[in-house]
C-alpha positions, 0 to 999 in steps of 0.5 A: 804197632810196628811193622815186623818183616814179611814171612820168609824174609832172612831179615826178619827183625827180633821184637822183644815182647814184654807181657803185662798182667794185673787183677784188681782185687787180691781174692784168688791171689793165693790160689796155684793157679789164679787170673794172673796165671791164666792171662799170662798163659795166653799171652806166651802162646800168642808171642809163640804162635808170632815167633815167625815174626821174630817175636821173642819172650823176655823172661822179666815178669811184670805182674800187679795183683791187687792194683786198681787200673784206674792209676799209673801208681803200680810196681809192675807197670813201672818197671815195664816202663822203664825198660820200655824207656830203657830199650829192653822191650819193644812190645808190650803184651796183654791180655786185655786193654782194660789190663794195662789202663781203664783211663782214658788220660792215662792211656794217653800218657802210656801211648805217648811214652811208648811213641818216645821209645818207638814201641807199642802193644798188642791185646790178645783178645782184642784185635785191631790195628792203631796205625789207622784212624779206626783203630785208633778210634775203636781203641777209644771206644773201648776204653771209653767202656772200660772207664765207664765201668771201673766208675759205675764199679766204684759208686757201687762200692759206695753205695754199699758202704753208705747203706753199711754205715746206716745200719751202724756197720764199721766198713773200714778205715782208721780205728780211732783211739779207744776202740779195737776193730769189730770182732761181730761179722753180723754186725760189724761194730766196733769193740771199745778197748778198756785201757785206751778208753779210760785214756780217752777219758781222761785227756777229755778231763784234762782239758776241762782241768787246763783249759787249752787244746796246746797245754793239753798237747804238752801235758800228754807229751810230758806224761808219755801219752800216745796215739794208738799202736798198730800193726803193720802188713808185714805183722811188726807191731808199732808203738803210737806217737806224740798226740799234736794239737790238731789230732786233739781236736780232731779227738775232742770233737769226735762223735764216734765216742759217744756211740755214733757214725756219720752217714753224709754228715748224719750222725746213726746213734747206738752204732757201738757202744759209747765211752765217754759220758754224754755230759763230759763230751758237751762240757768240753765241746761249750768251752771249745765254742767259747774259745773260738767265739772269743778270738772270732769276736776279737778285731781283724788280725789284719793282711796276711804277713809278707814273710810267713813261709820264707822266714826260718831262725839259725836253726833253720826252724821256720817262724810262723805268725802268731798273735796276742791281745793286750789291754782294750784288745789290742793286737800284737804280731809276732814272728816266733820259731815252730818250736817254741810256738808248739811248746817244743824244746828248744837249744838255747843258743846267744846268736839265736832270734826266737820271737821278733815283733812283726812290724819292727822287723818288716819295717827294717827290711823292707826300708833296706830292700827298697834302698837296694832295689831302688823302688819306690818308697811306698812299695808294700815288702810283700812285693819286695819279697818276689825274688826272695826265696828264704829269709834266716834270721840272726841276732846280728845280720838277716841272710836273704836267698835271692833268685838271681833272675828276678833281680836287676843284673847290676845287682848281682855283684852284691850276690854271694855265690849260692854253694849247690845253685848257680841260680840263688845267691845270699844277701847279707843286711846288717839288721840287728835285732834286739830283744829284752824284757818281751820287748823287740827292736832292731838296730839298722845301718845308719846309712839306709835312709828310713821312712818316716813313721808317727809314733803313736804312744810318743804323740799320746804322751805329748798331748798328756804332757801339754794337757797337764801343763796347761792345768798347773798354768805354766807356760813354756818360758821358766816356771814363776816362783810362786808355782815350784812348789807346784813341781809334779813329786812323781817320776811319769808327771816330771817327764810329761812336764820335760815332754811338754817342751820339746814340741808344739801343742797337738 
């Protein structure tokens, strides 16, 4: 704590105190008089009985009624920081240490704060000094205590909850759509709400009619579907949102409709009555393990992909990966905008790239990053993409957002200027992306030097072509007379034969 000037001394200095009050729960809070009242009380007549020391009252009021000690998140004791910081107070007051922190972590962060603003505190009921080392230690003493109790406090609580929940009892938390908050104080059950139950029930339906948790998502969003209405504290009654996919899930797989409540994983049947039919909820729970078992039994999606999180289209929608599967289980990667994954509308735009094939784009950059950077032609784009912050895709060129710092400085000259940080520049590629048909290509400059790659259905097709050749008996010099009567009448047996000329046997 500082020093205040000895009794009697014409200099004594003005300290500024500042008095902190807090109180854990709300009960009480109404009252005329209350704990906040009584601590605050204490404190202004200790400030008083401090007055030869210079101390004075300032008159903001720093109070959090409600608020757990365990956190630094409250209003009151932000503010009061910040003024500390600012200089407007030079101690803090309270009525107890457990008042201002019960972490001992936090507690480090308050002192820490306050040393920066040559400040301290004084408890009123608890009276040490910190300038020593026994202060200090009995300071850590106590709120070592103090800690100790808002943990044995906090698994009181818990179990009482998980003993509350065994018999069935609703202790709180976010009502799931179909029911409203239990109205029984005896037995704390929740209420099933009529017209949100049949909705419960016919979204269970209307999955088993489509087939699929995404075209159920779109399905509801189109028919004006939403979550559950609520309230807020300041009593504004607020409409429910559009249902996503992963709330969906979450809804089809939930227990508590059929009349249970999990305790540790446990579920207690007969906690409140059920509305949706224990046979609807194992249909659609037997065809969501079926879709699932069936992309588990499907081959490996393979590395993750060296863009996923960079990449975004002109409207700076980001392209996540995506995945289908073509004939014998073939593997097929996309990149495709978040909207139009999730079945969203979209603007429909010429200049705009909405879905790109994983390797065509990823070969194409990461030949014109290894030409730029000078590495090494087998270097994976996964280590091309370090200093890459961000990748826009265009239907004629590809932006890159480059860290100037993590690129060779001979480099920067082909940096654009970033408009609002000095530290990123842009790289414009001339990587045109084509798509037609559900089919992806890109047009690259001719002076990149691209790698090599096979071609697999090329290759497939050569062989077919010298298989078929080698079977009619025609060599690779001109076709005898006697064979043109032999000459394949449809069009993919005429390109096999043209194929069968351009390169050796395979």
């Amino acid at each position: 704590m500082k020093a205040a000037s000895q009794p009697g001394n014409a200099t004594t200095k003005r300290i500024r105190c500042a008095i902190y009050t807090r109180k854990s729960s709300e009960e009480g809070l109404d009252q005329a008089f209350n704990s906040l009242h009584a601590q605050r009380e204490a404190c202004e007549a200790y400030i008083k009985s401090q007055a030869h020391e210079g101390w004075r009252l300032v008159p903001a009021s720093y109070d959090d009624g409600g608020l757990s000690g365990g956190t630094l998140e409250r209003p009151g004791l932000k503010r009061l920081l910040q003024d500390v910081d600012a200089g407007r107070v030079d101690t803090i007051v309270v009525y107890k240490i457990d008042r201002l922190t019960r972490s001992l972590a936090d507690f480090a962060r308050i002192v820490e704060r306050l040393e920066k603003a040559s400040a301290s505190f004084v408890s009123v009921t608890q009276a040490f000094n910190t300038t020593t080392s026994m202060g200090r230690l009995t300071l850590n003493v106590l709120l070592s205590f103090a800690q100790f109790e808002r943990e044995v406090t906090g698994e009181r609580i818990r179990d009482k909850i998980r003993a509350s929940k065994r018999r069935g009892m609703w202790m709180g938390g976010t009502v799931p759509l179909g029911y409203d908050r239990p109205t029984d104080l005896t037995t704390r059950a929740l209420v099933p709400n009529e017209a949100e139950s049949e909705t419960v029930r016919m979204i269970f339906r209307r999955y088993l009619e489509l087939g699929s948790v995404n075209a159920l998502a779109i399905d509801l969003e189109r028919t004006g579907v939403r979550s559950k209405s609520w309230v807020t504290l300041a009593g504004q009654p607020r409409g429910g949102a559009v249902i996503g996919r992963s709330a969906l899930y979450h809804l089809l797989r939930n227990r508590m409709y059929l009349g249970e409540l999990a305790v540790d994983g446990v579920p207690r049947p007969e906690a409140h009555p059920a509305i949706v039919p224990q046979d609807l909820f194992e249909a659609v729970g037997r065809h969501l393990d079926n879709q699932r078992q069936d992309r588990r039994d499907r081959p490996t999606r393979a590395a993750a992909m060296a863009l996923t999180g960079i990449l975004f289209d002109i409207d700076g929608n980001p392209m996540n990966p995506t995945f289908a599967y073509g004939r014998g289980g073939k593997l097929y990667r996309y990149y495709v905008s978040a909207p139009l994954q999730q079945g969203k509308p979209i603007r429909q735009r010429t200049d705009a790239i909405r879905r790109v094939a994983v390797d065509i784009l990823e070969h194409a950059l990461a030949d014109h990053l290894r030409s730029w950077l000078g590495r090494d032609p087998n270097t994976p784009l996964k280590e091309l993409c370090r200093p890459i912050r961000r990748v826009e895709l265009e239907k004629d060129q590809v932006h890159l957002t480059i860290r100037r710092g993590e690129v060779p400085r001979r480099l920067h000259k082909d940096l654009d200027p970033h408009p609002t940080d000095p530290a990123l520049g842009y790289l414009t590629l001339p990587i045109r992306c084509r798509v037609a048909s559900g089919r992806s290509w890109v047009e690259t400059d001719k002076s990149v030097q691209s790698i090599a790659r096979p071609d697999p259905v090329l290759i497939k097709a050569l062989r077919q072509a010298h298989i078929f050749v080698a079977g009619i008996g025609w060599t690779k010099g001109a076709a005898p007379a006697a064979e043109i009567a032999r000459i394949p009448s449809s069009t993919y047996e005429r390109r096999l034969c043209r194929l069968a000329f351009l390169a050796p046997d395979l």
